[in-house]
VOVO-935678 format. One line per 3 residues: their letters; for each residue x, y, z of C-alpha. Coordinates in Angstrom, 1 decimal, padded with zeros to 4 digits. Layout:
a) X Y Z | ...;
REM end
This chain:
xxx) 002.1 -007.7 -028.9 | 003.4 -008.0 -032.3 | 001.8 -005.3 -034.2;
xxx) 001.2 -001.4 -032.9 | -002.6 -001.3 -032.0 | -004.4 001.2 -030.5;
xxx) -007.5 -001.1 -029.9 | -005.4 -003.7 -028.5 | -003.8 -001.5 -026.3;
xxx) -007.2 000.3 -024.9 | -008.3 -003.6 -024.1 | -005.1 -003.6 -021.7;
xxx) -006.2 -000.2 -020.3 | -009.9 -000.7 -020.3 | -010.1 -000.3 -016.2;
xxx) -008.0 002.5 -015.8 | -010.8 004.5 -019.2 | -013.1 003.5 -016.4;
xxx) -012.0 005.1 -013.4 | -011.2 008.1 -015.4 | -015.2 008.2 -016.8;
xxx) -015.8 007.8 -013.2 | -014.1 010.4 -011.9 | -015.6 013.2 -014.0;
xxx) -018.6 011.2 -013.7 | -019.2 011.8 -009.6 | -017.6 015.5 -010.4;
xxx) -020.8 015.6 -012.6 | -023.1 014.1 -010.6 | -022.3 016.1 -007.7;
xxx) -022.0 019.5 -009.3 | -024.9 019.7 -011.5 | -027.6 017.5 -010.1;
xxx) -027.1 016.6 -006.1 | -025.6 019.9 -004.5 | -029.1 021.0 -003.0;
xxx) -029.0 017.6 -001.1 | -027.8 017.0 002.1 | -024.2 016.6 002.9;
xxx) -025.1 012.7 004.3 | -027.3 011.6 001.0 | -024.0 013.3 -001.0;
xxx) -021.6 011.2 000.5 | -023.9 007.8 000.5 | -024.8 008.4 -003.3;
xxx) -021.5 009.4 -004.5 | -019.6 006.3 -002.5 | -021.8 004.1 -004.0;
xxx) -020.9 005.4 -007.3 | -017.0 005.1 -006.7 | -017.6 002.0 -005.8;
xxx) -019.9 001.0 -008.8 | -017.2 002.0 -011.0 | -014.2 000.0 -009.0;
xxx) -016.6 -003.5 -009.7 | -016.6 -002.7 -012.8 | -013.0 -002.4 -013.4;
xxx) -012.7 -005.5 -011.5 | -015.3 -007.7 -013.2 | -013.3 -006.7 -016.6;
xxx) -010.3 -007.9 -015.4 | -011.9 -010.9 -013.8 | -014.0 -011.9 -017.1;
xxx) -012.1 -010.8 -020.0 | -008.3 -011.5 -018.9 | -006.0 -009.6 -020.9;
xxx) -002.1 -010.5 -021.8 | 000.6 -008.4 -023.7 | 003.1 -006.0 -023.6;
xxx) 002.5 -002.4 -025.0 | 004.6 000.9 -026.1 | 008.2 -000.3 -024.8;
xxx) 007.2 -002.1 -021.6 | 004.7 001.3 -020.6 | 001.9 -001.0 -020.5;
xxx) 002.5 -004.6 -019.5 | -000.8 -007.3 -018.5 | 000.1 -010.6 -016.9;
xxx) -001.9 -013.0 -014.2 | 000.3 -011.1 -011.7 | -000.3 -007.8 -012.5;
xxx) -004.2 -008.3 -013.2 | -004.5 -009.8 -009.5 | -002.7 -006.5 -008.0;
xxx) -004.8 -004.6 -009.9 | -007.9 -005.9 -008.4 | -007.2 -005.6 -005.6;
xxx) -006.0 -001.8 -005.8 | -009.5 -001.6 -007.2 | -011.2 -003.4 -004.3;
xxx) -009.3 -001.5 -001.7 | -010.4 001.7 -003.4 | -014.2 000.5 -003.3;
xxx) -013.8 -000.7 000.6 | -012.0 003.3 000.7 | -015.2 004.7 -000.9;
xxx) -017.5 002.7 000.9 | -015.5 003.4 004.7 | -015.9 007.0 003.2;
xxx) -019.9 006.9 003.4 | -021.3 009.9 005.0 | -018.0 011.4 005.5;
xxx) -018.1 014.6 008.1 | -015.2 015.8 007.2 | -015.8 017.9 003.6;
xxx) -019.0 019.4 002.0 | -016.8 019.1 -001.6 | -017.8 015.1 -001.7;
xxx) -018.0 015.0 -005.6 | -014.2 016.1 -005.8 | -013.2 013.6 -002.7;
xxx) -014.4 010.7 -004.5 | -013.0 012.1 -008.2 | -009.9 012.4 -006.3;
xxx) -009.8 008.9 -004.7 | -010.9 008.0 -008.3 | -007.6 009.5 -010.3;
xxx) -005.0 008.3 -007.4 | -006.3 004.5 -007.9 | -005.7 005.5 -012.0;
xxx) -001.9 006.0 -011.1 | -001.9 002.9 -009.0 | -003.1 001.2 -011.8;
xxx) -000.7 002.6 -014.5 | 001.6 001.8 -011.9 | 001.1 -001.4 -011.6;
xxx) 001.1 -002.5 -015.2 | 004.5 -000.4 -016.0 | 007.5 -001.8 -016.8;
xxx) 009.3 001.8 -018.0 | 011.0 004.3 -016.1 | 009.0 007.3 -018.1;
xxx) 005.8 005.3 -017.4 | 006.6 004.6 -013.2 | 007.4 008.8 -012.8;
xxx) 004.2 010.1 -014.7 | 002.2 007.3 -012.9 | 004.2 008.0 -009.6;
xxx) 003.3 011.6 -010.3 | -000.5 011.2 -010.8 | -001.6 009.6 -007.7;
xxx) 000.9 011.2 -005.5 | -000.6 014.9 -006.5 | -004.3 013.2 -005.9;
xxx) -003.1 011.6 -002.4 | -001.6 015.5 -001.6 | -005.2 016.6 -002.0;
xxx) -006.8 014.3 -000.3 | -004.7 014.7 002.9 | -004.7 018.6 002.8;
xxx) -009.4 018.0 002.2 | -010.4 019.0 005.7 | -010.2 022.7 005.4;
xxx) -011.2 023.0 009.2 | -008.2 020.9 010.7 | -004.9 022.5 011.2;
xxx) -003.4 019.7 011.6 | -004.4 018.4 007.8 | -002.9 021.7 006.3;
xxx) 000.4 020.7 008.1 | 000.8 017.0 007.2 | -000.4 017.7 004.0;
xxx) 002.5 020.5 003.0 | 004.9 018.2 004.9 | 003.3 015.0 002.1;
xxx) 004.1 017.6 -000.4 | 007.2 018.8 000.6 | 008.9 014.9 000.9;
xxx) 007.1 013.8 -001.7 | 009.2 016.4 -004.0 | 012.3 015.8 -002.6;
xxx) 012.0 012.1 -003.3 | 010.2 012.4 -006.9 | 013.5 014.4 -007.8;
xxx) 015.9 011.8 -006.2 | 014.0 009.3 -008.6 | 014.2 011.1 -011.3;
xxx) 017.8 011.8 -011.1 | 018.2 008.2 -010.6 | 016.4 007.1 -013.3;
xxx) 018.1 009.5 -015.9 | 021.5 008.3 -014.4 | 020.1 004.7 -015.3;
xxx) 018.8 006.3 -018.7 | 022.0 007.8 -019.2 | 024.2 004.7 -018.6;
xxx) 022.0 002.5 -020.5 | 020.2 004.5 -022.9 | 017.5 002.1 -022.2;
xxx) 014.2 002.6 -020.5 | 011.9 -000.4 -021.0 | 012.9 -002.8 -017.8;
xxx) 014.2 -005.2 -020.5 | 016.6 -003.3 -022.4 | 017.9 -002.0 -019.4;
xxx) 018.7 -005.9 -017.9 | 020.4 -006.2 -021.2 | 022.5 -003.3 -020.7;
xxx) 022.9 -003.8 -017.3 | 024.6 -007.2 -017.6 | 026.3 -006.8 -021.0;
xxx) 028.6 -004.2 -018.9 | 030.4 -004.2 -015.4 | 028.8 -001.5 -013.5;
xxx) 030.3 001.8 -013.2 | 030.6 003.7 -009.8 | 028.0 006.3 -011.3;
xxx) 025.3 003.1 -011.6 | 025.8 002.7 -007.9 | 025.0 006.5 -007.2;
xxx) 022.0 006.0 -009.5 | 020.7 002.6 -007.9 | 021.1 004.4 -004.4;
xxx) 018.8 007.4 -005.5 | 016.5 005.3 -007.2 | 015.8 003.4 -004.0;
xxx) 015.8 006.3 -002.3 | 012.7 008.0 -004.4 | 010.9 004.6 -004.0;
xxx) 012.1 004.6 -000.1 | 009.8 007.5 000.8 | 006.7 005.7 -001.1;
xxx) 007.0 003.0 001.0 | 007.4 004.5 004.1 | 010.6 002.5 005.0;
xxx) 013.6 004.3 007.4 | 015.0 006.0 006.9 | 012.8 008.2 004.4;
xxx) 010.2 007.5 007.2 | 009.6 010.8 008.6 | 006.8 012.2 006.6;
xxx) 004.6 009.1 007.8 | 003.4 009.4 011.6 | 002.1 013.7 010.8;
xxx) 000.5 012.4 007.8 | -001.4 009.5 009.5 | -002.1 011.9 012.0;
xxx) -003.2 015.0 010.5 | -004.8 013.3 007.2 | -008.8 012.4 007.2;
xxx) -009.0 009.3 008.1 | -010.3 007.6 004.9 | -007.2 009.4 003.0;
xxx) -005.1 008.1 005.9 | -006.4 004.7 005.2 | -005.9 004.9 001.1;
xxx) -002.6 005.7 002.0 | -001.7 002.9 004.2 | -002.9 000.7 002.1;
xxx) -003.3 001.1 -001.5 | -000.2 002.7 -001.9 | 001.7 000.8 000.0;
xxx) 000.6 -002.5 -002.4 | 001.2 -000.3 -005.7 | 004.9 000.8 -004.5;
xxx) 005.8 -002.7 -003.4 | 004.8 -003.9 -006.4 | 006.6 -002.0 -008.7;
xxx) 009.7 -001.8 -006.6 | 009.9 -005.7 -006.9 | 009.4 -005.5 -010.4;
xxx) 012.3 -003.1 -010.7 | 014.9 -004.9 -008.5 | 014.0 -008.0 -010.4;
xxx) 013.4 -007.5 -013.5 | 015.5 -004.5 -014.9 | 018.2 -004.3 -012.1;
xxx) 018.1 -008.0 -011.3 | 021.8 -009.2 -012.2 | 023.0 -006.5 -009.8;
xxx) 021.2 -007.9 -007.3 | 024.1 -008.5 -004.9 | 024.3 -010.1 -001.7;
xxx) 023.1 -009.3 001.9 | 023.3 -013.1 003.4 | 025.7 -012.7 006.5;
xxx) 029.2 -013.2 005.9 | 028.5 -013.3 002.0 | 027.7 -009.8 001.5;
xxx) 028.5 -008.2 -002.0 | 027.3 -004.8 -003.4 | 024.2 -004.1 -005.7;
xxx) 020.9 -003.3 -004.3 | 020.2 -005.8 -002.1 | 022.5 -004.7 000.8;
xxx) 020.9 -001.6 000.3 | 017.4 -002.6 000.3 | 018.2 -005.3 003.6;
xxx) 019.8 -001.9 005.6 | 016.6 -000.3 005.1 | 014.7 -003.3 006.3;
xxx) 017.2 -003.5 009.2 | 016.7 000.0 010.2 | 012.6 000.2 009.4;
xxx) 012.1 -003.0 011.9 | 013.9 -001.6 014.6 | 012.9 002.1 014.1;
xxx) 009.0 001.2 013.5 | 008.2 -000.8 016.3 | 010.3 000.8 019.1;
xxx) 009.0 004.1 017.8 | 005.5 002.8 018.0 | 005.9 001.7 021.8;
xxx) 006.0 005.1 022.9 | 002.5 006.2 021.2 | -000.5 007.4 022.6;
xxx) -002.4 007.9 019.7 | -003.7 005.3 017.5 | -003.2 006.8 014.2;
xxx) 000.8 007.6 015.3 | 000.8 003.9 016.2 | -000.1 002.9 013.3;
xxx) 001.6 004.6 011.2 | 004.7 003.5 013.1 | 003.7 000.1 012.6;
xxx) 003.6 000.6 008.6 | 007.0 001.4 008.5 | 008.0 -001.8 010.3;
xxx) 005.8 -003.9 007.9 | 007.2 -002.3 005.4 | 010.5 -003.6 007.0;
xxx) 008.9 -006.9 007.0 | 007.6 -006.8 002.9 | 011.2 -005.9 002.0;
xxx) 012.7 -009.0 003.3 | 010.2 -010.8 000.5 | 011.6 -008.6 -002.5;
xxx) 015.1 -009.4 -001.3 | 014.6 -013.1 -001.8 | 014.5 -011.8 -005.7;
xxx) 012.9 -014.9 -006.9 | 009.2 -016.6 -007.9 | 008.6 -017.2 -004.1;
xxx) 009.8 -013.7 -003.2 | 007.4 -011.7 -005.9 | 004.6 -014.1 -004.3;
xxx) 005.0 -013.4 -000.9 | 005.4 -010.1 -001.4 | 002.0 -009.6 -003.5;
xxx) 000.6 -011.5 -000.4 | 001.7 -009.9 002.3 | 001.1 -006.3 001.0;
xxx) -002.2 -006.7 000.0 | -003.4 -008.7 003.6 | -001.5 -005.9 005.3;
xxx) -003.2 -003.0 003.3 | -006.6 -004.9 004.1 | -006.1 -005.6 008.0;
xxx) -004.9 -001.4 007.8 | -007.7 -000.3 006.2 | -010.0 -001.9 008.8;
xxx) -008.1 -000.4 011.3 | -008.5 002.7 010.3 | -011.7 002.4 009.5;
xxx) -012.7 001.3 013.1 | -010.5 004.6 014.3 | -012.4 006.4 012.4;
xxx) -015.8 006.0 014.0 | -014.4 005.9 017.8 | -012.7 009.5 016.6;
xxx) -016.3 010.6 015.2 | -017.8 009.4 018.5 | -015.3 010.4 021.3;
xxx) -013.5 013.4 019.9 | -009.8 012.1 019.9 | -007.9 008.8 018.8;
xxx) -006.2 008.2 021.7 | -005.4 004.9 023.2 | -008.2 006.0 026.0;
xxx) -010.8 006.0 023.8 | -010.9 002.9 023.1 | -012.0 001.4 026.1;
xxx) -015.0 -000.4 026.8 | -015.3 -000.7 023.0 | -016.6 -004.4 023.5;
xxx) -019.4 -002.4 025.7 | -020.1 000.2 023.0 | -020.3 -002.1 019.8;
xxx) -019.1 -005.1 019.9 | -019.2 -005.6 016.0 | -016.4 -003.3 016.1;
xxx) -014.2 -004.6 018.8 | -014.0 -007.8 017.4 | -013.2 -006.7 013.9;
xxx) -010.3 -004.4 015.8 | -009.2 -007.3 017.4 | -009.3 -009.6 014.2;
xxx) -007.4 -006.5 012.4 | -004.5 -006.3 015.1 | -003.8 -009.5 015.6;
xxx) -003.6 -009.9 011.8 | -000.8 -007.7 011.9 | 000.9 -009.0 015.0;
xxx) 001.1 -012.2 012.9 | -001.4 -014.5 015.1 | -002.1 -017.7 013.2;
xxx) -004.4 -018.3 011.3 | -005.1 -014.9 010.4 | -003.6 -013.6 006.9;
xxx) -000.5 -011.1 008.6 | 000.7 -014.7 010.0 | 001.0 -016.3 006.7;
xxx) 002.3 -013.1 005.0 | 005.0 -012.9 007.8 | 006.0 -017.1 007.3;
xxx) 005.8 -016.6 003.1 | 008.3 -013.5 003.0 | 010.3 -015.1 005.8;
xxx) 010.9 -018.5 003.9 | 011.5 -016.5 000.9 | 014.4 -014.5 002.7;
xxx) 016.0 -017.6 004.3 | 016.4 -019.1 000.8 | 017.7 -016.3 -000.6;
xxx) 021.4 -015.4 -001.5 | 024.0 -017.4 -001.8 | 024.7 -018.0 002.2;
xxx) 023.7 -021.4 003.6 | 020.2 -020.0 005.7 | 020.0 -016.6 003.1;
xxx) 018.9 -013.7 005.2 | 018.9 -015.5 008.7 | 020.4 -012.5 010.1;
xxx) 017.8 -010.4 008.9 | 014.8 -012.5 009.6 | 015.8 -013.1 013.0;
xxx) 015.5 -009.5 013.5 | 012.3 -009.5 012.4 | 010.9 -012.3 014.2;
xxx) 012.5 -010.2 017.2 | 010.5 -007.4 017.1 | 007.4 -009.2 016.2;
xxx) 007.0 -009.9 019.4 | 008.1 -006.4 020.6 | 005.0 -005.7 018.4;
xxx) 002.3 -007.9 019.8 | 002.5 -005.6 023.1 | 001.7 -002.3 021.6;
xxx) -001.0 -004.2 019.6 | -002.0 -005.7 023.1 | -002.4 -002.0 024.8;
xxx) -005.1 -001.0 022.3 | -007.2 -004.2 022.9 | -006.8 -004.4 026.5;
xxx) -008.2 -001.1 026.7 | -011.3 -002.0 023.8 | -012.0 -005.7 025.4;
xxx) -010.7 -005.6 029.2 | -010.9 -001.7 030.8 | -014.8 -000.4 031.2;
xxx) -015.8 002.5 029.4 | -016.3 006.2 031.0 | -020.0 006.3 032.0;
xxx) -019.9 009.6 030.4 | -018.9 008.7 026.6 | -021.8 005.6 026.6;
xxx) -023.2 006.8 023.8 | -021.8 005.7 020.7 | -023.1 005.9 016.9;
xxx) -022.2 003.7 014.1 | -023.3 003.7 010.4 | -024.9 000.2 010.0;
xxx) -023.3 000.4 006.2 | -019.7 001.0 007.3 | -020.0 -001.6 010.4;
xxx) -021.3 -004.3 007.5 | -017.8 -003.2 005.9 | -015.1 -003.4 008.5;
xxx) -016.8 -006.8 009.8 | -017.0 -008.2 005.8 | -013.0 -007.0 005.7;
xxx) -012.8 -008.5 009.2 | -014.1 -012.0 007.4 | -011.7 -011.1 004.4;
xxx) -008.7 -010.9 006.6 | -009.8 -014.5 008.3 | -010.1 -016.0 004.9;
xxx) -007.1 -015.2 003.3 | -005.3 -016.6 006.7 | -007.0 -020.1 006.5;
xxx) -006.9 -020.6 002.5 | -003.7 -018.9 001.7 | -003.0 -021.1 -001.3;
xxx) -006.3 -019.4 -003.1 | -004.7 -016.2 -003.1 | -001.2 -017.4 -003.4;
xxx) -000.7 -020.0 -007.0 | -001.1 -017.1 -009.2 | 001.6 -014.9 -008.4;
xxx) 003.7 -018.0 -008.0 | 003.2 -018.9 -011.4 | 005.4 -015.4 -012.9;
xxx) 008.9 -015.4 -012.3 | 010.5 -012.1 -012.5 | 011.2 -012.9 -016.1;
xxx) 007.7 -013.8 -016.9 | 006.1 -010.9 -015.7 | 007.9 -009.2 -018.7;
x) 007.1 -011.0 -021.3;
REM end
């Protein structure tokens, strides 16, 4: 942008204004002309509303494609960064919509606001390439996403995860603070560009390794990866679902996101090496002991589950094992294959959950047993379950499959050693499989074992069944046509997305 425009900088903004309007919109809405209504019309209205207000964020970024750089790097529009935005936006619509006729609250109008002004930070997220920028967007939806976990007043057990949210959440927002005013104070840079020029003008001092460790560390926990893990399984636990859900999913593709953009773009000639037998310090040795220790943790961990929800989360932190590999590759095909496999992950999750969601409503408990004789029950849902597991156990030619082969690839021919990170995608392909069997205990029990003659009965909104089987047909999709989702984050290189 060559001239200082607050027009031209609204236009880069534009879906962000709209979420905000949005959110004290359903506030609005709620408070002054639907709170004699029912709790069920509420939630229907509202969702519909959120969701209104997503397409439109999405259609503007869809029709009138915006480019530039604004403010320092604080706001930054490329192809890349316009695709993850939509699809923050249309995970936060499929959230809203998964969210209708929610039993869990009578405050609906401050839910939704809520889901509303945690997508806002994703987005601001998203688009930043300055340290200031990442902690007050950081900040933002992490406060909303404490809400939302701690919204069912008459659950214990969201009170607790919610505190426990809080309580990590702080811990890490200072170790990234500290981090970044280390970097800030090293550099005296915060734009991602003038801090690559500092960066590599200089060798790095011991205190810029003490900084690039805590930075990791605050972006760690947002990721879920081990081990800043611990927060994860109570919070999938003890959350509402739907918050459980946003969490797994939108999140996750926000903090990926901007973690790639901050290994490769402002820290990306102390990149190091983690290829075996080549292995040289900067942050990718850190980033591939995290990986390491998130593939093995996650999935052994998630063996041992009897609750769905635990199991889950379990599982996020070995994906999350499994995206990091991709930003590791630090190149075009890494950033690509990261986008991917995030955003295919988040989607499978959030059908997951969703499908949890309504066999908690209906038997009382999440369980592994209540899942059987799902196929019995409603079919619809059973096979959008199994479309959504077997996504993530990496089953060809379902979307988790081609996520897992893109950030594979991109690891092997990473690095400087003759296979890259062979060591570490072994690993991965290792407990893959130790994955497909705890995947394999929840559908044997929702398409083999027969249901107890006394939990027959089972209800399910005809409006959330159409979602979960249209994200089913989503996830299917993006597995057989991976190259419609994939040329335009393969068209940025680290160094394009800045400029």
């Amino acid at each position: 942008m060559n001239e200082f425009s607050y027009f031209e900088i609204f236009k880069l903004v534009v879906p962000e204004a709209v979420l905000v309007i949005g959110a004290l919109f359903v506030l609005l809405l709620d408070l002054v002309q639907l709170r004699e209504h029912p709790a069920d019309f509420r939630s229907a209205f509202i969702a519909t509303t959120t969701t209104v207000f997503c397409v439109i964020g999405i259609a503007w970024l869809q029709v009138i494609p915006q480019t530039g750089v604004a403010l320092d790097g604080m706001v930054v529009m490329n192809p890349v960064t316009a695709l993850v935005k939509q699809c923050l936006l249309a995970l936060t619509a499929l959230t809203a919509l998964v969210s209708w006729r929610t039993p869990f609250t009578n405050h609906i109008g401050e839910y939704f606001a809520l889901l509303l002004l945690a997508t806002v930070g994703m987005l601001f997220l998203a688009s930043a390439q300055h340290l200031l920028m990442i902690f007050v967007a950081l900040e933002l939806f992490s406060l909303s996403l404490y809400v939302l976990v701690a919204f069912n007043k008459t659950d214990r057990q969201s009170a607790e995860a919610a505190l426990k949210y809080f309580l990590f959440g702080g811990m890490a927002a200072a170790f990234a603070l500290f981090g970044f005013s280390l970097v800030y104070g090293l550099t005296g840079q915060l734009s991602f560009t003038g801090i690559a020029r500092a960066v590599a003008a200089r060798p790095p001092e011991l205190l810029f390794y003490g900084a690039l460790v805590m930075t990791l560390a605050g972006f760690g926990f947002k990721i879920a990866v081990a081990p800043f893990h611990l927060w994860a399984p109570d919070v999938y636990q003890g959350a509402p679902t739907p918050a459980a859900a946003f969490i797994a999913s939108g999140s996750k593709v926000a903090s990926f996101y901007v973690l790639a953009n901050v290994v490769m773009i402002a820290l990306g000639s102390q990149a190091g090496d983690a290829g075996w037998g080549h292995f040289k310090s900067g942050w990718q040795p850190v980033l591939a002991v995290f990986a390491a220790i998130s593939i093995v943790v996650g999935n052994l961990a998630a063996l041992n589950q009897s609750g769905v929800k635990r199991l889950l989360a379990y599982s996020a932190i070995a994906h999350a094992g499994y995206a990091l590999v991709g930003v590791l590759a630090n190149s075009t095909l890494g950033l690509s294959a990261v986008v991917y496999y995030a955003v295919t992950y988040a989607l499978a999750t959030l059908g997951a959950f969703a499908v949890v969601q309504i066999v908690e409503e209906n038997t009382g408990s999440d369980h592994l047993d209540s899942f059987a004789g799902l196929k019995d029950r409603s079919p619809g849902l059973a096979l959008a379950l199994m479309i959504f597991l077997l996504s993530a156990a990496g089953i060809p030619p379902l979307a988790g499959f081609f996520g897992k082969f893109y950030v594979f690839t991109a690891g092997l021919k990473s690095g400087s050693a003759d296979l890259g990170l062979i060591w570490l995608v072994l690993l991965a392909l290792l407990m893959s499989a130790v994955s497909f069997y705890y995947y394999l205990q929840v559908l044997k029990r929702a398409l083999v074992l027969e249901a107890d003659e006394s939990t027959r009965g089972f209800v399910v909104n005809p409006t959330v069944l159409a979602v979960i089987l249209l994200m089913a047909i989503g996830v299917i999709a993006m597995g057989c046509f991976p190259t419609m989702f994939l040329p335009e984050a393969a068209g940025s290189t680290p160094a394009a997305v800045v400029h």
